[in-house]
N, C-alpha and C positions, 0 to 999 in steps of 0.2 A: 719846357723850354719855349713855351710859345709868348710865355712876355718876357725874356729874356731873347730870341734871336725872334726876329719879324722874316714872315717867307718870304727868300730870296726868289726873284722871278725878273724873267724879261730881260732886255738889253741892259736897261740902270742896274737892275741888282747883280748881272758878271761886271760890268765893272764896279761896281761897290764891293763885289768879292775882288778881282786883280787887284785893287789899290790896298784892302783889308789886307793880301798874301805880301803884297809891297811892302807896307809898314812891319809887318813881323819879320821878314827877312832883312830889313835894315837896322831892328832895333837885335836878330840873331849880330847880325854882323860888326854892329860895335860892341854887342857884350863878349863875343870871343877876338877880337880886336883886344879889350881889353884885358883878357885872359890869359890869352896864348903870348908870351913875348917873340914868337917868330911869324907872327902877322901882322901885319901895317895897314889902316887903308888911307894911310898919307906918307907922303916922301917927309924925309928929315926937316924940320925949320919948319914945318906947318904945325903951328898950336890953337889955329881958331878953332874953337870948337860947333861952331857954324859949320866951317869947312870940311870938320870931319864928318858930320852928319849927312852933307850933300857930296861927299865921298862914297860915303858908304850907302846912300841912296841911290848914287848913280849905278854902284856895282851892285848892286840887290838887284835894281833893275835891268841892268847888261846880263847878268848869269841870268836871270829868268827868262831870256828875252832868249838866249842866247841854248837854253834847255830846252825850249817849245819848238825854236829853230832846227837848232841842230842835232839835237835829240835822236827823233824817230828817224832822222835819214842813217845814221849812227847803228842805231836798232837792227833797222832793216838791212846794214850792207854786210852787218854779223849775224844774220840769222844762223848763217852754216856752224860757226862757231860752235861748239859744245859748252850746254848751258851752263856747267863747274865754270868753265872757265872765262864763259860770258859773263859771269857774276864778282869772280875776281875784277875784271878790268872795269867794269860799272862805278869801282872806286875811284880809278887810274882817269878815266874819260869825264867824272865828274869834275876831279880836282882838275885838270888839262881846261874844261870850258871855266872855271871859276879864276884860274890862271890869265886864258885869255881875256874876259871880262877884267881883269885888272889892270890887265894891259892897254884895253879901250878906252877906260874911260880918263878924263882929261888930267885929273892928280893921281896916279897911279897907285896904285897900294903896293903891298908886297910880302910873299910868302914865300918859305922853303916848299918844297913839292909835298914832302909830307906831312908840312902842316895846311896845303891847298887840300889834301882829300879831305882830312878830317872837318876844316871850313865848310867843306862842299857837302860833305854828307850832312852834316849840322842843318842846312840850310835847308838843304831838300825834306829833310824831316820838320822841319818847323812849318814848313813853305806846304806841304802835302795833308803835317794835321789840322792846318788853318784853313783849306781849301776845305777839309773834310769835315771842322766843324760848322763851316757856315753852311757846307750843302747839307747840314740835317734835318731841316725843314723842307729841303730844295725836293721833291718828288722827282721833275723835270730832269735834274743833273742825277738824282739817284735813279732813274731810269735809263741815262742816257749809259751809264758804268757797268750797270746790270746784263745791257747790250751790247755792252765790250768783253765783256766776260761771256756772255753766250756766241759770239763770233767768232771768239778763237777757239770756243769747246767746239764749234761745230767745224773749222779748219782743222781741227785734230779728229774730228769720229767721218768727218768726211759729210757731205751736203746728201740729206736725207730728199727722195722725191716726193712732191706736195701729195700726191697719192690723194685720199680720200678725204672730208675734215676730220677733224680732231674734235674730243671735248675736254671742255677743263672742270670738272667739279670739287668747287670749294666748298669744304662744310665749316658752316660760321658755329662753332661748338658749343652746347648749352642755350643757342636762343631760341625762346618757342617762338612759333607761329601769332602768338597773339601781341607779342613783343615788337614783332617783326613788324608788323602791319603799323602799329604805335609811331616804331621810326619813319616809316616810310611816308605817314602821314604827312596833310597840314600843307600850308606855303613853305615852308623854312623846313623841310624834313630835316632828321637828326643822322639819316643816313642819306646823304644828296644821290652819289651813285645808284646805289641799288634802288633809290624811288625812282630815278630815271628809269631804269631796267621793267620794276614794275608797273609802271605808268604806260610805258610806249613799247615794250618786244616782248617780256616774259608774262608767264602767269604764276600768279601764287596758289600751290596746293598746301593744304591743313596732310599733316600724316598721326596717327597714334602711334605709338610706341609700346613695344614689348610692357609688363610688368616691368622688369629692371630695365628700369629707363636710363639706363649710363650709359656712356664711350664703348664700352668694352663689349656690351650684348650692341647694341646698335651697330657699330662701326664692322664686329665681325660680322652682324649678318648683311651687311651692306657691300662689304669688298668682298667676302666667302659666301654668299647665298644661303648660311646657317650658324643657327647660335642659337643651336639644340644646348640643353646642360648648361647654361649661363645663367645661373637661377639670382645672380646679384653682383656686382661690383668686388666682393670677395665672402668666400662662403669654405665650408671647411669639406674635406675630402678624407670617412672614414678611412678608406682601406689604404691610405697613404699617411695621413695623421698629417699631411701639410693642410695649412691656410692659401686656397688659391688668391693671388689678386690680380685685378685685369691690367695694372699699369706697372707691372715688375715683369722685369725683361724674360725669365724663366718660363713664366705662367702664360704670358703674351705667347710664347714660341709654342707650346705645349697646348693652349687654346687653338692656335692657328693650325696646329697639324691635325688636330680631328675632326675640325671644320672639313680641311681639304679631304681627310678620310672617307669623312661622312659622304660628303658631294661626290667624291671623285674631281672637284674642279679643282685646278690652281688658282682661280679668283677674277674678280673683275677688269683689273689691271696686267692679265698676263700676256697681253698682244699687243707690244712696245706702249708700256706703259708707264708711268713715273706714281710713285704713294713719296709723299710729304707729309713730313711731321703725325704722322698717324702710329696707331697703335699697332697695324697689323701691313699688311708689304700687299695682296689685295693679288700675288703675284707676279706684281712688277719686278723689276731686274733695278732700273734707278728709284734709287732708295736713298731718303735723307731723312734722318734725324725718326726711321722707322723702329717702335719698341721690341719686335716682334726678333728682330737679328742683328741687336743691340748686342748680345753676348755672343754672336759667332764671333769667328775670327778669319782672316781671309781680304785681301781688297776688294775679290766682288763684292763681296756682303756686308762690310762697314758702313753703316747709314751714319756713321759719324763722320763719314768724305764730305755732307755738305756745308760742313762746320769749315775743314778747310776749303774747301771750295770759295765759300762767302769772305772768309777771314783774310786769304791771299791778300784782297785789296786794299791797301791801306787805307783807304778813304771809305772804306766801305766799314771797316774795323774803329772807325773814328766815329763815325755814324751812330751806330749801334752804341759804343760804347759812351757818349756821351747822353744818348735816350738813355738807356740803360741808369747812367748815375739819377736822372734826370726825374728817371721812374719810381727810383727809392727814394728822394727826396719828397716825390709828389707822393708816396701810399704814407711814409711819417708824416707829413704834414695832413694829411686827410684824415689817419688815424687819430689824431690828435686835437681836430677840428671835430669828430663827431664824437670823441671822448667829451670836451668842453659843452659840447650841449647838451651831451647827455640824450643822446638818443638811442632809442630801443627800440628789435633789439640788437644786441653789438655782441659781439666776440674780441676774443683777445688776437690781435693783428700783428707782434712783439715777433722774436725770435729767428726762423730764418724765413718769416713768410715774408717781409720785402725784396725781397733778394727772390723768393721764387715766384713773385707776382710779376716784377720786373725781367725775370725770363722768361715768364708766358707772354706777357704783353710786350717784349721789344725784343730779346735774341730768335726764341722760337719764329716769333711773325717776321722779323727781317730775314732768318734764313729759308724759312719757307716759301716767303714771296719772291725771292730772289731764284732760289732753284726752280720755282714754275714759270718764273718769266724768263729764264734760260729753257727749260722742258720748250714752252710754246716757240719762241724763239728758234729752237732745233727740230723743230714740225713733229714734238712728239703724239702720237695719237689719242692716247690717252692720260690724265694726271686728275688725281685724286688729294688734295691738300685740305691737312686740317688745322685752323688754327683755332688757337684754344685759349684765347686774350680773356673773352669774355668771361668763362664759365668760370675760370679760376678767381674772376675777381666779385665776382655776383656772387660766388662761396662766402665772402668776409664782407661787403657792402651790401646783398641784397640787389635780387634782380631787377630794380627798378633805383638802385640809388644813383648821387651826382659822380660817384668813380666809376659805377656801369656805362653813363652816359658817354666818357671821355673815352672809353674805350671802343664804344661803338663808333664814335667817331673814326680813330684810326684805323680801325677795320674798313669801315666804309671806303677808307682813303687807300689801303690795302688790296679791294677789290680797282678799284679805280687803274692805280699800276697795273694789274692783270689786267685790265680790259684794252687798258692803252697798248699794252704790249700787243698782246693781238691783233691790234692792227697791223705791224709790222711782220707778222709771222709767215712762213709761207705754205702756208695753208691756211685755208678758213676755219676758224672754232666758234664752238656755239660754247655759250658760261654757262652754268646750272650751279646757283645756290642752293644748300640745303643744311640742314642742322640733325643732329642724330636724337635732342630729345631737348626739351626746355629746361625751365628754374622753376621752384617753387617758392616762396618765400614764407616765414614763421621765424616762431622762436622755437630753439632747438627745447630738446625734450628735459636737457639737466635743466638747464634754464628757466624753464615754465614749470618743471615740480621738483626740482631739490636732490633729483638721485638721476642716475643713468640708466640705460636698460638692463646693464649687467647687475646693475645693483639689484632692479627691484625682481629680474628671475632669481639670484640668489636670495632673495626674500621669499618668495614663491616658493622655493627649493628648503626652506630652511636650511639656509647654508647661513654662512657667517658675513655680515655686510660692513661698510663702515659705520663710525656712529654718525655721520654728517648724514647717511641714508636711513637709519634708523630713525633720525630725530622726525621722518617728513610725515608728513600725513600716507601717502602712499605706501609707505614701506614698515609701516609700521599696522598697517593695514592687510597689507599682505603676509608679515610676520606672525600675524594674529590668527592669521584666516591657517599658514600654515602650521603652528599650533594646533589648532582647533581639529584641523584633520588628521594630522597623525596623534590625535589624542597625548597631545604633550603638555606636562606642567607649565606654567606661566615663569621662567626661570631662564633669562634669558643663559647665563651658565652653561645652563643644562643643553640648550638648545647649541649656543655655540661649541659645545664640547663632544655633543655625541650627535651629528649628522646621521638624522635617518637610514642613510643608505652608508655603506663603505664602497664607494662606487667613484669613479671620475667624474670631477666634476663640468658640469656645462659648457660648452663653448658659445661666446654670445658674439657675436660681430654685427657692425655697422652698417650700412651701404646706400646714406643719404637717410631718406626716412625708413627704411625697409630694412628691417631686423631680422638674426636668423640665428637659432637655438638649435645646437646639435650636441647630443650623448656620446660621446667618442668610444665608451666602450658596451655600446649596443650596434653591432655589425648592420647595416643597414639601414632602411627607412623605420625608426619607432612610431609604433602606433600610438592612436590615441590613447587606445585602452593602456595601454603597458607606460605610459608617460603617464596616466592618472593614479594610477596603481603605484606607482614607484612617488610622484610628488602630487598629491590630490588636491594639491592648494594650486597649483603654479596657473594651468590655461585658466581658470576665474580670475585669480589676481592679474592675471595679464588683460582679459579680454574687458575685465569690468575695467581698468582703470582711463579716464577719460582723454589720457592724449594717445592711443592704443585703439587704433580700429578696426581690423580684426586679424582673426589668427588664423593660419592655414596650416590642417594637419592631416595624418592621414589612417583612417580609420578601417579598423578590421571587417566592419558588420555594413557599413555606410560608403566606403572609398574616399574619395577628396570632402574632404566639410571646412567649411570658415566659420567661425567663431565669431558670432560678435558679442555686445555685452547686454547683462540681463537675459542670458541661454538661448540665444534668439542664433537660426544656424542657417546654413547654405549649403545641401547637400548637391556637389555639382554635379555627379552620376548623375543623379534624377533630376537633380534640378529643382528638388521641395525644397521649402519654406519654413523652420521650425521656430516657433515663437514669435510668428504676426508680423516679421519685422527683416528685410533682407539685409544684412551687413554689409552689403556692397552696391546696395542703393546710392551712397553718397560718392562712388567713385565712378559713375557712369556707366551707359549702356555696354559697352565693351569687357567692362570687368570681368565677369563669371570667362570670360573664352581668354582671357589673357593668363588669370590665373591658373581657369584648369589645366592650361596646358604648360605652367610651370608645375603643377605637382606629378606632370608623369615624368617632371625631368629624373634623371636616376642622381641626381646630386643636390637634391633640393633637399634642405635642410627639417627637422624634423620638427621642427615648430617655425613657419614661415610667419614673421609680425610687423605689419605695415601700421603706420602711424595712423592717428584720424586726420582728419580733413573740417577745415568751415566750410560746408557748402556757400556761403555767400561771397569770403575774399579768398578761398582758393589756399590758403594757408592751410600747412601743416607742421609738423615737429621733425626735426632730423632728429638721430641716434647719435649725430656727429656735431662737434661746433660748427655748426654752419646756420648762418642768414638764408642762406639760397640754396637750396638742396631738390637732388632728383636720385633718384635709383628707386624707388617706389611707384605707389600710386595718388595720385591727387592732388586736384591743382594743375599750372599750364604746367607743370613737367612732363607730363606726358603726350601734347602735343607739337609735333616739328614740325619744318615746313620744306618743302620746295619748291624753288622759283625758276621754273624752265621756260627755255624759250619759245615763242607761238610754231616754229617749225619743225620742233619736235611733236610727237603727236603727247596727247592730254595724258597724263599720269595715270587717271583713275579709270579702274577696269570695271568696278563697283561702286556703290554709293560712298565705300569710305577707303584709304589706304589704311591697313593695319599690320604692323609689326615691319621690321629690319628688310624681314626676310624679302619681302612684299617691293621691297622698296628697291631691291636689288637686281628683282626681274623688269622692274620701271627701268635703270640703267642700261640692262644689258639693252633691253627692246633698244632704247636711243642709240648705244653705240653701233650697233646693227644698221637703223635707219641711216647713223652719217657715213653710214658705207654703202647702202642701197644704195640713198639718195642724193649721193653728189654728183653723177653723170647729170642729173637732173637739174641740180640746184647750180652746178656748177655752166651748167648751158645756160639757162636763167641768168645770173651774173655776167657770161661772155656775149650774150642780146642787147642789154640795155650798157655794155660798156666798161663795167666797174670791174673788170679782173675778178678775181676767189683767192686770192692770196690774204691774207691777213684781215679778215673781215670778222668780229665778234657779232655771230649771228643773233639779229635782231627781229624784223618783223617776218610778215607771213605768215600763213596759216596752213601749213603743211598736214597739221593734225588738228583738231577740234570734234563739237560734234558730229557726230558718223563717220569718225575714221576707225579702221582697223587695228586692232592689236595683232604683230605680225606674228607673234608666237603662238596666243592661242584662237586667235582667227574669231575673237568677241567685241561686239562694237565697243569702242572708248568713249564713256561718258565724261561731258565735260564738269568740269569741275575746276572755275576760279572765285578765288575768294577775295 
């Protein structure tokens, strides 16, 4: 929409919007003029059609003049009223001012009464979507709506005391740390706000991320302090026979309660706290558009309130819905542009992924920035918001393409609204950005050899594949090798007909680049020995083939081992080296402790297969169509970042931040401090003059080198990047 409306701003652009809202309410007004035969807006004997235009403009203009006037005093002298029946008369007092306006102005027009409501209501709908399509670009008037809507929630819950600050943390979803730094760069950054943030008040810290590097392990162990057993983005669960996944409302609720089990907490958000648009509730009570109590039922629990909540406003419903048209227009036409050039690599973009690109990037972000600047707004203490524009669209464009770029921008613009709002809050907040786990980018794994990963374990399996997977090199490779070890005729027949085993077969699932093979009807973790015994071809066929980096499984004589290719192995008990060559060399120093501590999950699957890596450009293969993929290891996906402010103290307790878990004791430490340290901070502020109400904490140095960690009493090293 941006060469189509140019942003409305300043004095010239409300009137360029009043005169815009003019013209549509007088061109409403002679087309139902001409419609209706019991409305006039000229007495009898007037046929200039001049004169009916500046009739009908005089009364477009008297009713709107006459609505802004008389309107709110109206409002306000019916407050007592009962809202049924305030909503009835809404018709009655509209058509009554549209009446008088006809009466004002110098050639009269002239209605039956029941044809003035229906007039009236016409007009105010035409007059209200025109207001709300020009303010779509408008931040300023979409800010100023946002704050009419958080004044009367807080006349209805009652005026909360500024008490201690608040924090607001936004996780910008899917961007890594090395991305971050990209935008923020330069004269002209790609993100203006958050360069300002890091330039002058915040610092940016580098985090690693769990093994599965997704929403689902991140985000739980960030709001619940654990995300034990989250071995991947969806993974399969013998002794139930379901496929868990992390963004189905079931499995969200069922992840969330063993978390709290495990802990004993309720979460990071359970001391007046608000979760937005996130996977898991973090223990907060305000919840909007949360997965985790998406299927309760109940008004507390409805995280689908902030749907209406946002939507009440018509202007704000206009907003949304015209980005929205705006969004699908913009991913065909991009789809379409990077079809014609033929650039790789690409995925198929068709079906109903514009439509759900266009609800990550403009319904979820409109309702989630809207409910946190109502949250900050009503001095809540705590809010946790995720928006997830980027990640979804770096899935199908690639983490560095020109539709990633456009999105960062409205993020940017995103964070901006929340900052501004806090100014106005009554209470001070400090922002803290942060992200749960990066992008990687590659070509996915069918794409670069010809078959899927299901395809080539049921090669491995001698099980039965299709012929497009037979045809590849891969798989007919593995077909060969699996032959060869069960000592079987070269008969493809034979092979498709009589399945080594009479057993179930395999479960393969996806999870970005991170693959996972489970037996469903072998109770438990299968060993290696018993998976070699049963298919003798499959971990060679898997570990030797070159977009396959290695395999993690788990062994009777040895315990945890990683596969890589060419019998070259990682026993992680000990810690040896078999075959001169560590297979997790190429996914960094941290590897060996990330993993080993996914195989004592009790749900980790029985052949764990992460894709390889270029060490040079960080690419690797998803399992999934995806450009831009993360749930593994290798590549920036596995570095996040957070950008806190200099008065919180410094994130790192150690040389590095590693895992969710890690990063949720950082939170807790802050929210603590904006409770210690406001008698403090907030005296500081009433010295030099500037009040503590609404201040989005910026400079100072509250924490840096040799400040205290107050929980475990260890100096905090600093660490900005």
């Amino acid at each position: 929409m941006r060469l189509l409306l140019p942003p409305w701003r300043g004095l010239g652009a409300a009137a360029l919007r009043v005169l815009a809202v003019w013209v549509v309410s007088t061109v409403t007004m002679l087309v139902l003029a001409g419609a209706l035969p019991d409305f006039r807006i000229q007495q009898p004997g007037g046929d200039s059609a001049t004169r009916t235009a500046v009739t009908a403009a005089l009364g477009a203009g008297v009713f709107g003049l006459l609505s802004a006037l008389v309107w709110p005093v109206l409002v306000r002298a019916l407050l007592m009223v009962p809202a049924l029946v305030l909503g009835m008369l809404v018709f009655f007092l509209n058509g009554s001012l549209l009446w008088l306006a006809l009466v004002l102005i110098p050639e009269r027009g002239d209605a039956d009464p029941e044809t003035a409501v229906v007039v009236a209501a016409a007009m105010s709908a035409a007059s209200s979507a025109t207001s709300g399509f020009l303010a779509v670009r408008d931040d300023g008037a979409y800010r100023r709506r946002l704050a009419r809507l958080a004044d009367r929630r807080r006349r209805r819950e009652g005026a909360r005391p500024p008490g201690t600050s608040g924090v607001v943390f936004v996780q910008l979803d899917g961007l890594g740390h090395e991305l971050l730094r990209e935008a923020v760069s330069g004269e002209a950054p790609l993100m203006p706000t958050v360069a300002s943030l890091a330039r002058t008040s915040h610092r940016l810290t580098p985090w690693r991320t769990d093994w599965s590097s997704q929403t689902g392990a991140s985000q739980l162990g960030i709001l619940h302090g654990s995300n034990d057993d989250v071995p991947a983005f969806r993974w399969y669960e013998k002794e139930t026979g379901e496929v868990m996944v992390s963004n189905r409302p079931t499995s969200a609720a069922e992840l969330q309660r063993r978390a709290v089990e495990r802990t004993g907490d309720h979460g990071l958000l359970a001391s007046d706290g608000a979760s937005r648009g996130n996977l898991f509730s973090g223990g907060a009570r305000q919840l909007a558009l949360v997965l985790s109590v998406a299927a309760r039922r109940g008004r507390e629990t409805r995280s689908r309130a902030g749907y209406f909540a946002y939507f009440s406003d018509p202007a704000n419903a206009t907003r949304t819905a015209v980005s929205f048209v705006a969004e699908l227009f913009r991913e065909v036409a991009q789809s379409l542009y990077a079809r014609l050039r033929g650039e790789r690599p690409r995925v198929r973009r068709g079906g109903l992924y514009p439509f759900i690109r266009a609800f990550a990037t403009v319904v979820e972000r409109d309702v989630v920035v809207a409910a946190v600047v109502g949250d900050v707004l009503n001095g809540r203490a705590a809010v946790y918001a995720d928006l997830v524009a980027y990640d979804e669209v770096a899935h199908h464009s690639g983490p560095r393409g020109r539709d990633t770029r456009q999105v960062l921008r409205s993020l940017d613009r995103a964070v901006a609204l929340i900052a501004k709002a806090a100014e106005h809050a009554p209470r001070p907040y400090r922002l803290v950005l942060l992200s749960d786990h990066g992008q990687s980018g590659g070509e996915p794994f069918r794409s670069a050899y010809g078959l899927t990963l299901e395809d080539l374990v049921r090669a491995g399996c001698g099980l039965p594949v299709s012929r497009s997977a037979r045809a590849t090199r891969s798989g007919a490779e593995a077909r060969a090798a699996a032959r060869a070890a069960l000592h079987r005729p070269e008969n493809d027949h034979l092979v498709e007909a009589a399945p080594p085993h009479k057993a179930a077969e395999p479960v393969v699932l996806a999870s970005g680049n991170l693959g996972l093979v489970s037996f469903p009807d072998v109770p438990g973790r299968m060993t290696r020995e018993a998976i070699d015994e049963r298919h003798p071809a499959l971990l060679r066929a898997l570990a030797d083939h070159p977009g396959i980096g290695f395999l993690l499984v788990r062994s009777e004589q040895h315990g945890s081992v990683v596969i890589g290719a060419g019998a070259c192995e990682h026993r992680l008990d000990s810690g040896e080296i078999i075959g001169g060559r560590d297979p997790l060399a190429p996914f960094g120093p941290r590897a060996a402790d990330v993993v080993r501590r996914t195989s004592c999950f009790p749900h980790a699957a029985d052949v764990m297969v992460n894709s390889s890596v270029d060490t040079e450009t960080g690419r690797v293969h998803a399992f999934e169509e995806q450009i831009g993929s993360h749930g593994g290891l290798g590549g920036e996906q596995n570095r996040a970042f957070l950008l806190s402010p200099l008065t919180l103290s410094a994130p790192v307790v150690s040389d590095e931040l590693v895992g969710a878990e890690q990063i949720h004791l950082v939170l807790r430490r802050w929210l603590r401090e904006t409770r210690t340290d406001d008698d403090r901070w907030a005296a500081g502020r009433a010295a030099t003059g500037t009040g503590t109400a609404g201040v989005v904490d910026g400079g100072g140095a509250s924490g840096g080198p040799g400040a205290r960690d107050p929980e475990a009493g260890e100096p905090v090293a600093g660490s900005s990047a």
